[in-house]
N, C-alpha and C positions, 0 to 999 in steps of 0.2 A: 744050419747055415749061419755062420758070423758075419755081422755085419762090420764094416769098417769103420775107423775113430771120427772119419768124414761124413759119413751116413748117419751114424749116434749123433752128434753133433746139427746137425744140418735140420734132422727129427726134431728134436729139443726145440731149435729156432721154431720151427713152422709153429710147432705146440703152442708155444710163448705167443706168437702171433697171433695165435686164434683165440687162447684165453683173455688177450688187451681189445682184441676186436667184440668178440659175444656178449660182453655186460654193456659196451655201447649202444649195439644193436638192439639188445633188448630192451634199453629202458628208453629209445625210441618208439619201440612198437606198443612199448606200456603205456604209453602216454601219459599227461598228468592223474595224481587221484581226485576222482571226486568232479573231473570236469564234463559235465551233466550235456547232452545236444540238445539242441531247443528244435521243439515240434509242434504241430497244432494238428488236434483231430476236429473236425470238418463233421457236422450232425449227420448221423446217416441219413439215407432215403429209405421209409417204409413200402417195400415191392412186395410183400408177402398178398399170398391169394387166401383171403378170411374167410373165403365159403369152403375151403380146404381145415388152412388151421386156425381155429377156435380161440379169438384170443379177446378180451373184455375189458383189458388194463388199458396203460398209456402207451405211448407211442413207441413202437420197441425201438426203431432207429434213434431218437433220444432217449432214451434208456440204456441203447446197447453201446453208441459214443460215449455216454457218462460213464460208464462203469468203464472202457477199456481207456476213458482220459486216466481215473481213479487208478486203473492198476498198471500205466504205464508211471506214472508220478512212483505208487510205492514201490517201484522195482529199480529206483537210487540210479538210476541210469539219465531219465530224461529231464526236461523242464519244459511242461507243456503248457501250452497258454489256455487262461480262460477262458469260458464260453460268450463272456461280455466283450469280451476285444474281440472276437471275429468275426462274431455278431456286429459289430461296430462296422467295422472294417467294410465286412459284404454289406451293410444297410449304405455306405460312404459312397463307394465304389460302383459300377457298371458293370455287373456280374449276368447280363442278360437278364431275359425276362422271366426265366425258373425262379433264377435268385441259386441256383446249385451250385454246385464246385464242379466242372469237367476238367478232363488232360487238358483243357486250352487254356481252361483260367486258372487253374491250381498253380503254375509255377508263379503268377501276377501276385493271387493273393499271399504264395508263402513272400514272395520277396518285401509287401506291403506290410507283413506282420513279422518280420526279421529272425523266418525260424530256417532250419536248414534244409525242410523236410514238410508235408502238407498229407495227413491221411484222411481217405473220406472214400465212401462205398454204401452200399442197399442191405439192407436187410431181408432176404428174397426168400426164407420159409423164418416162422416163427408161431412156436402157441402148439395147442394141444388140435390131434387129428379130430374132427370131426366126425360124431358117432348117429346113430339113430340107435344104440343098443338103451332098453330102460324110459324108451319114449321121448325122450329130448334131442332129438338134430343139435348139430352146434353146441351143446351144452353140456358140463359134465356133471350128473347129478348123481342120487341114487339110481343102481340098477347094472352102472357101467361096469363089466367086469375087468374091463384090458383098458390102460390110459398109454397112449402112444404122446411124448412131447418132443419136438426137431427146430432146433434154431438152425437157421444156413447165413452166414454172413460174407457176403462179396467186397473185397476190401483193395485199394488200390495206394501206394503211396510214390510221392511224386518228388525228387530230387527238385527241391526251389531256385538252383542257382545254372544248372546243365538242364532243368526239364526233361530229363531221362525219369521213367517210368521206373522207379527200385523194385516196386511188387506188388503183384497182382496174385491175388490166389484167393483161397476161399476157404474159411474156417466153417465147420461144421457136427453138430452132436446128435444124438437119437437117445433118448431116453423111453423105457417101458415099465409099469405093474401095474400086474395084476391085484382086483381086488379092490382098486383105488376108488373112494367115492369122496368126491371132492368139487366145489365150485370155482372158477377161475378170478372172480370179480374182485376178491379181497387180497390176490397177490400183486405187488407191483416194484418198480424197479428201487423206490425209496427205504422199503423196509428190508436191508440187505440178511438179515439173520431169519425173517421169514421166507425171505424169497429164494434164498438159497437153497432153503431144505426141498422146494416144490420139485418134480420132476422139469419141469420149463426151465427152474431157475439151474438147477445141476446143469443142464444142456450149456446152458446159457457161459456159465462159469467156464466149463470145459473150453466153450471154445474163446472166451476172451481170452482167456489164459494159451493158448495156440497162437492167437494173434499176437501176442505182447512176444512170444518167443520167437516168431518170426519177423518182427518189425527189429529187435533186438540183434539181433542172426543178423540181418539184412545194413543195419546200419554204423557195426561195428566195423565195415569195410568202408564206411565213408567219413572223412577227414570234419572234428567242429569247427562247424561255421557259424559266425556271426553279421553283425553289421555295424559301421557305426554310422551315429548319430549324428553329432556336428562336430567341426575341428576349429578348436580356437585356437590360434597361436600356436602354443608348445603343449597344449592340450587338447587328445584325442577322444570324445568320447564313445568308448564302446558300449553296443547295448549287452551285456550282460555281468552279473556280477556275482557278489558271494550266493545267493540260491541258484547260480550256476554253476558253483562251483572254481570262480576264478581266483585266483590266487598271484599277491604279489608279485613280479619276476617273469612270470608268464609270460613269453613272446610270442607273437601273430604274424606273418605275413597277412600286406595288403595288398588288393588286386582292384582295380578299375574297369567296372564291367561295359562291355561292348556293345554293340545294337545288338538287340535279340534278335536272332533267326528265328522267322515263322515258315515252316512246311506250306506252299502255297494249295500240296492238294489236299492235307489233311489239316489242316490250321495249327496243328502241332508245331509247340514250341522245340527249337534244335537245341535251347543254348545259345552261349552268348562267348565272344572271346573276353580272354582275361588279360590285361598287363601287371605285371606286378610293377606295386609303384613303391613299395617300400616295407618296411617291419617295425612295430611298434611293441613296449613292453608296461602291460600294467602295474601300475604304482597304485593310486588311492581308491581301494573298493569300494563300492556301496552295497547296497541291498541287493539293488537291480540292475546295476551302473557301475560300472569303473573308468577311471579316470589317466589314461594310457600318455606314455612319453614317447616320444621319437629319437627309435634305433637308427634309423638310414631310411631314408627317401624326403618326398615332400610331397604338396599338391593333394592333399587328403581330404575327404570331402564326407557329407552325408551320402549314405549310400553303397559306401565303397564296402567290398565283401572283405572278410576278416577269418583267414581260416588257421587254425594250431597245426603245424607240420611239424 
C-alpha cells in the first residue's frame, strides 16, 4: 500500500513534533541534579516482647533510627536532620505527655522543623529467640545448638505539608545457625563492623536497607519542598542550601498555607489549602541558606511553603 505525498508529509510533521516535545518533558520529570528532600527520622519506640527475644545491648529503637538516619544521608538522595534539632524542637513544643510522634503531631512537628516529610515507628521484635537449650533461658551461651535472630520494624511516614499518610508497612528479617555459641552483651549499634557480622546485626541491615528503598520509592513521587525563613525587602530567605543541593537559577513556586483541617473524629490532620502567592529564584547560596530574589508575586513571609515544580 503507498502512501500519499500528504500522508508522508503530514507523518514527518507529527515526528518533528514529538521530538521538540520529549526532551522538554523529560528534563521536567528529571528535575534538578543533586537536589536532596529534607526529612527527619523521629527515634523509634522500643515494643519488642524481651521475654520472647533476647536482647542485652542499647535501646534498639535508637539504634535502629540511627543507622536508617546514617543510610538515608549515604544514599545522596536526602538531607536529614539531626537528632539535636528534634530533640530540641519536641523538648520546645507540646507534644503530649508521651513526648512521642503520632499521625496528629507529626505533620505540626515536620512543619516546625521545615522538612517535607517526618518518619517515625516501633520497633516490635528484635534480638535473639529465647532458648533454654545448654541451661541458660534468655541467654545465649555454650551449649546452644540453633541461634534464631528477627528484627520486625513498624514504620509510618507522614507528608508535613497535606498530612497524608505516604507509608506505612513493615520491614522485616529472620536470621538462623546452627552451631552458633556466642553472648549478646558485647554487640551493639556503635561498633558497625562488629555488629554487622552478628546474626541480629545482618537482620538488622537487611531490613534498614528495605526501609531506605521504600521511603526512596515513596517519595520520588513527591514534589521538594522547603520553607522559608524571613523576607527582607528584595531578599527571600530560604531554608535550604548547597548541602541541599541548591543551585544558582533554581526557581520555586511559593504557596501561603491555609487553616489546617483537623478530622474532628479522628484528630487527624486533612491538610491545609494552598494559594500560590508567587515564584522566587536563588541567587546567593550558603551552607544551609540561600538567599532567593523575587520572580513574580509579593507578601512573602516566614512560613510560606516553597515547592520545585
Amino acid at each position: 500500500m503507498k502512501m500519499s505525498r500528504l500522508s508522508v508529509v503530514s507523518l514527518l510533521v507529527a515526528l518533528v513534533a514529538v521530538a521538540a516535545i520529549a526532551p522538554a518533558a523529560l528534563a521536567k520529570d528529571e528535575g534538578p541534579s543533586g537536589l536532596r528532600k529534607m526529612i527527619a527520622v523521629v527515634e523509634f519506640d522500643d515494643k519488642t516482647d524481651h521475654s520472647r527475644w533476647h536482647w542485652t545491648g542499647p535501646d534498639p529503637g535508637s539504634g535502629m533510627s540511627d543507622m536508617l538516619t546514617t543510610a538515608l544521608v549515604q544514599s545522596g538522595k536526602f538531607m536529614v536532620l539531626e537528632r539535636e534539632q528534634i530533640h530540641h524542637v519536641l523538648s520546645e513544643q507540646d507534644f503530649g505527655q508521651s513526648g512521642r510522634v503520632t499521625d496528629e503531631t507529626a505533620p505540626k512537628l515536620g512543619k516546625l522543623l521545615g522538612v517535607a516529610a517526618v518518619v517515625y515507628g516501633s520497633v516490635s521484635e528484635f534480638g535473639y529467640l529465647a532458648s533454654e537449650t545448654g541451661g541458660s533461658k534468655g541467654l545465649l551461651g555454650v551449649g546452644v545448638s540453633k541461634t534464631t535472630a528477627r528484627v520486625s520494624i513498624d514504620v509510618r511516614m507522614i507528608d508535613t505539608t497535606t498530612g497524608e499518610i505516604l507509608l506505612a508497612d513493615t520491614a522485616s528479617d529472620e536470621k538462623s545457625q546452627h552451631g552458633l555459641k556466642l553472648r549478646t552483651e558485647d554487640f551493639s549499634f556503635g561498633h558497625k563492623g562488629k555488629f554487622d557480622q552478628t546474626l541480629v546485626g545482618k537482620a538488622t541491615r537487611e531490613s534498614i536497607e528495605e526501609l531506605v528503598e521504600k521511603i526512596t520509592e515513596t517519595l520520588e513521587e513527591v514534589p521538594w519542598v522547603g520553607r522559608v525563613v524571613k523576607a527582607s525587602g528584595p531578599k527571600i530567605y530560604l531554608n535550604a542550601g548547597q548541602t541541599t543541593g541548591v543551585e544558582a537559577g533554581m526557581e520555586f513556586n511559593v504557596y501561603r498555607p491555609g487553616e489546617e483541617l483537623i478530622d474532628p473524629a479522628t484528630g487527624l490532620s486533612l491538610g491545609a489549602e494552598e494559594e500560590l502567592i508567587g515564584r522566587i529564584a536563588a541567587a546567593d547560596i550558603k551552607e544551609k541558606y540561600s538567599i532567593c530574589t523575587v520572580v513574580s508575586g509579593s507578601g512573602f513571609d516566614a512560613g510560606d511553603v516553597v515547592r520545585y515544580e
